[in-house]
C-alpha positions in Angstrom: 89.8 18.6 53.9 90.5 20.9 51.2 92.3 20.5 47.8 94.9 23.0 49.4 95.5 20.7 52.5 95.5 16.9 50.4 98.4 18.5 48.5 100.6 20.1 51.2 99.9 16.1 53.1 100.7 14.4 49.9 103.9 16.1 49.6 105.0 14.9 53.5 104.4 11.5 52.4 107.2 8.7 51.9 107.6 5.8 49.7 108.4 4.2 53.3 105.6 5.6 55.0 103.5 4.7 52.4 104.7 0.9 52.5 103.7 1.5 56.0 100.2 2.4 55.6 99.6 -0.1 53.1 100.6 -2.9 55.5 98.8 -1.9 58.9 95.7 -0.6 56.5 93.7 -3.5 57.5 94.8 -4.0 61.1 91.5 -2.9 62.0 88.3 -3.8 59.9 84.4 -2.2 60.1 82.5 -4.4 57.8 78.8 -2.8 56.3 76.7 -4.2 53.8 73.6 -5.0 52.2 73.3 -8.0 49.8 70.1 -7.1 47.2 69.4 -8.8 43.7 69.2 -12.5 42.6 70.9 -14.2 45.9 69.8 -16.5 48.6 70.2 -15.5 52.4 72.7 -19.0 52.4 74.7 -17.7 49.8 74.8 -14.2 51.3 75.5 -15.9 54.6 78.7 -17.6 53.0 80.1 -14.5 51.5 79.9 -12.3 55.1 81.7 -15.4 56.7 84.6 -15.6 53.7 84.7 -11.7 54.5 85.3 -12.0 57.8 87.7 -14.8 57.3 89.7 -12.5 54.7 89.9 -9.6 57.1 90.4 -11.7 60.5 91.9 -8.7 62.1 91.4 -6.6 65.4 87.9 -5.0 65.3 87.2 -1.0 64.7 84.3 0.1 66.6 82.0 2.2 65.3 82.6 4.7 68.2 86.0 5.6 66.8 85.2 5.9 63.6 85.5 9.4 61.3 81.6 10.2 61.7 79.8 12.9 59.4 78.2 15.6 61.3 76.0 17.9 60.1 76.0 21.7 60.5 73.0 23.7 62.6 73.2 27.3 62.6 71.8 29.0 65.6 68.4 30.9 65.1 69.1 33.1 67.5 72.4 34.8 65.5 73.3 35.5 62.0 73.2 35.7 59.2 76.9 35.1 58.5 79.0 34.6 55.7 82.3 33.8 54.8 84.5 35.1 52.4 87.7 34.3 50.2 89.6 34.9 47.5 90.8 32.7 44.9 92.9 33.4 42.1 91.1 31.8 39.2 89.1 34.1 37.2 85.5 34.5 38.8 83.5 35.1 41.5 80.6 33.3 43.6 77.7 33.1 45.9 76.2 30.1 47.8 73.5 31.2 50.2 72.3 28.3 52.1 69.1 28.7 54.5 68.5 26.3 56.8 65.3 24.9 58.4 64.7 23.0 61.4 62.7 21.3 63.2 62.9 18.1 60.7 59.5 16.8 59.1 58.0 14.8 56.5 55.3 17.8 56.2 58.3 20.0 55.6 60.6 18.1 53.5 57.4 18.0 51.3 57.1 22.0 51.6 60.5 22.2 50.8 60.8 19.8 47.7 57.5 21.6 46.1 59.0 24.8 47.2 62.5 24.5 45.5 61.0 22.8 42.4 58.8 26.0 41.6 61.3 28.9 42.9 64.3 27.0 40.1 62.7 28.9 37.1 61.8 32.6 38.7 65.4 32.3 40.2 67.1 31.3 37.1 65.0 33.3 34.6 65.6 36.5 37.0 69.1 36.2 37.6 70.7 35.0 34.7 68.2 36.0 31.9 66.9 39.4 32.9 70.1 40.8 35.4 72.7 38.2 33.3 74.4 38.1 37.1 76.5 34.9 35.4 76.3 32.1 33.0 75.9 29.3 36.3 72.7 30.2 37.9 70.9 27.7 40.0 69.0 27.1 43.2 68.0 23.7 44.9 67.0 21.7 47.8 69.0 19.0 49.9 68.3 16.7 52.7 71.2 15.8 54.3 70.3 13.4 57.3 66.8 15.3 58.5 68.7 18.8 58.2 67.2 20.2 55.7 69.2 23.4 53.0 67.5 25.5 50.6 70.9 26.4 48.5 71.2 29.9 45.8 74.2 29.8 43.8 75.3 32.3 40.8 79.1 32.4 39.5 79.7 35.2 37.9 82.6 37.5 36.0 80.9 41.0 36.2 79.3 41.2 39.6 80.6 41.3 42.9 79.9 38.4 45.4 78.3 40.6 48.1 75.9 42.2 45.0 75.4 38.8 44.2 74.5 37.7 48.3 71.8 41.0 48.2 70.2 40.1 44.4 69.6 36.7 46.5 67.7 38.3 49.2 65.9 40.6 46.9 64.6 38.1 45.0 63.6 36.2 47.9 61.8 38.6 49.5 60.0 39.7 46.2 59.2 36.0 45.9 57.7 35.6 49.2 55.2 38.7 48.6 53.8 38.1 44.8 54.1 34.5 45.6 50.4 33.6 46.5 49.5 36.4 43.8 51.6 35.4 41.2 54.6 32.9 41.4 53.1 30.3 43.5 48.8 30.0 43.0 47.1 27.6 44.5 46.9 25.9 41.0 50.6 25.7 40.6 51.2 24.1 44.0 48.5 21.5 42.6 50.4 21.0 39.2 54.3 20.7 40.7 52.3 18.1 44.2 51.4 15.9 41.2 54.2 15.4 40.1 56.0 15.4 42.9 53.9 12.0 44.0 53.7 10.5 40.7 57.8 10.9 41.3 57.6 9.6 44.3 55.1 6.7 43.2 57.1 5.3 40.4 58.9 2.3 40.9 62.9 1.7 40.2 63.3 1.4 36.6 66.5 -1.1 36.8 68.2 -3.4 39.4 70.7 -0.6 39.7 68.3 1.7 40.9 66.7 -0.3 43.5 70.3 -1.5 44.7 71.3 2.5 45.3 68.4 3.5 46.9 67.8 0.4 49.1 71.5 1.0 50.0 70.9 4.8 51.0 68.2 4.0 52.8 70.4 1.3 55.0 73.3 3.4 55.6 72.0 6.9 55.4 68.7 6.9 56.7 69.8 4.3 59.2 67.9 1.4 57.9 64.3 3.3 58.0 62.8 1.6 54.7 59.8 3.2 54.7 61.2 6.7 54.7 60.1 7.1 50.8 56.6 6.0 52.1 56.4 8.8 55.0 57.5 10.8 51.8 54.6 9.9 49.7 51.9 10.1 52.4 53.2 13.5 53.1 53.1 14.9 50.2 49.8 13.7 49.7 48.3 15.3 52.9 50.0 18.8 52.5 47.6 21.6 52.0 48.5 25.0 50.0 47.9 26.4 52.9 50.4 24.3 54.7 52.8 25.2 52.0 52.7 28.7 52.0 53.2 28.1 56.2 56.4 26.6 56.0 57.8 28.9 52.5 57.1 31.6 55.0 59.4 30.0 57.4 61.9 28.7 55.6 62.9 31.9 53.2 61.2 34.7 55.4 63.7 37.2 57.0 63.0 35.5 60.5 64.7 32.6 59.9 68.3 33.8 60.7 69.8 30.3 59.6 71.7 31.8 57.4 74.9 31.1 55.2 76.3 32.7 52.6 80.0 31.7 51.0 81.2 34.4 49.0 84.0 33.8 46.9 86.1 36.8 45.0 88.4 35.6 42.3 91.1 37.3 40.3 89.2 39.7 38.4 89.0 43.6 37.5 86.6 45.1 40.0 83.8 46.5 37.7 81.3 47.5 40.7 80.7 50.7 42.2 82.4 50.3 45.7 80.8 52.9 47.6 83.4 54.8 50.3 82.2 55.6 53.7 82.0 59.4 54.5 81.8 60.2 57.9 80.6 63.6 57.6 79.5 66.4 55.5 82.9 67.8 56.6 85.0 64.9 55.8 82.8 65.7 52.3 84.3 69.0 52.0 87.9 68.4 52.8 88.7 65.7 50.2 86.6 67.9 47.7 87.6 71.0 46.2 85.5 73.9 44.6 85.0 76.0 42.2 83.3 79.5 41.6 80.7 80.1 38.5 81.8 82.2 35.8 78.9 82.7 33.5 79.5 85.4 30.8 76.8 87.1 29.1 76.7 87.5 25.2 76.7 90.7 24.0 76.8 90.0 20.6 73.3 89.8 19.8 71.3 93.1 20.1 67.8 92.6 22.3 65.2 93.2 19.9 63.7 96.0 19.3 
């Protein structure tokens, strides 16, 4: 739901509907959770059992419950893009490019991918074009659907110059890549670090607690999804790599989505006008006729 649509709900809402609400809130419970830290499995049992005391309502089953679903573009269509205007000052591109099938082998690609594109990307866009002052690219896994994301806010260029820069420097990525932006021996440097990241324990309670819990409710209780990670990224070859950069930025991967978003701002950009014809040329033209008079003030020589 958007910040438009909370508002206009807000403003339907009553004090008595609200007193409403409040009372039949927990009519219905769901209870999740994960006890982690200095407990004991008794004294975790006695906590769910004072829970489910406290909340001794009528059950909600899981099956009616809001669930999250996650986008996947077609590869057959596209690319697409959607486009608004805002009226803050400032305009934006998000290009998101998705990649499917899911793999450890290519969340690997795509996490040593994203990690070595962030500085060409940033460095091109904002320091040598100065597109905008925000200027970023990165990578998400959002349950085994995996986004490489582009973004650039900017006040001086148009959203749909922005959307083509993107491309550009995609495809001029993809080509000087194994050349230039991406040697074998840089793929070596960023895979190090990516495992030694991957390798390094939790550093606090608080840490451990957050991922343990992300594991158990996001990657449905698969606890050794950060070892399939690790082993992964171990095993991936450059060659691999350069397989599945190919695959997810190259032009034949249609899973594309851009969000272009125009602000209130003076158009700057040279907004081209389609001309149908050489005709159509003519008739909103006019002409004129040379008139080139010669200087008679100076005698030829002699």
């Amino acid at each position: 739901m958007s910040e438009k649509e909370k508002a206009a709900a807000i403003r339907k809402i009553s004090l008595k509907k609200f007193q409403s609400f409040v009372e039949s809130l927990y009519n219905k419970t769901y209870i999740e959770a994960m006890f982690y830290g200095n407990t004991s499995k008794k004294d975790a049992s006695n906590l769910i059992s004072e829970i489910k005391t406290t909340f001794n309502k009528e059950t909600y089953p899981e099956k009616e419950q809001y669930t999250k679903e996650i986008i996947s573009l077609p590869d057959d269509k596209g690319p697409f893009y959607v486009e608004s205007k805002i009226k803050m000052q400032g305009n934006a591109a998000i290009l998101a490019l998705e990649f499917e099938p899911f793999d450890f082998k290519a969340r690997a690609a795509q996490s040593i991918l994203m990690q070595g594109i962030s500085g060409p990307f940033f460095s091109e866009l904002r320091t040598k074009q100065q597109t905008g002052y925000i200027v970023f690219s990165t990578d998400q896994d959002i349950d085994r659907h995996l986004f490489n994301l582009f973004a650039v806010q900017s006040v001086t260029h148009d959203p749909r110059d922005l959307l083509s820069r993107f491309e550009l420097f995609i495809e001029n990525f993809l080509q000087e890549m194994q050349r230039e932006e991406f040697t074998e021996e840089r793929f070596n440097k960023i895979k190090e670090a990516t495992v030694k990241e991957l390798e390094t324990p939790a550093k606090s309670v608080e840490v451990m607690g957050s991922l343990l819990e992300m594991l158990a409710f996001e990657f449905h209780g698969d606890f050794m999804w950060m070892d399939k990670r690790l082993s992964t990224t171990k095993a991936l070859t450059y060659e691999e790599f350069i397989d599945y950069a190919k695959k997810m930025l190259g032009k034949k991967n249609k899973r594309r989505l851009a969000i272009l978003v125009r602000g209130a701002l003076e158009d700057k950009s040279l907004n081209y006008t389609r001309a149908t014809s050489a005709s159509e040329v003519r008739n909103f033209s006019t002409y004129s006729a040379s008139d080139t008079e010669v200087d008679t003030s100076i005698s030829p020589a002699e």
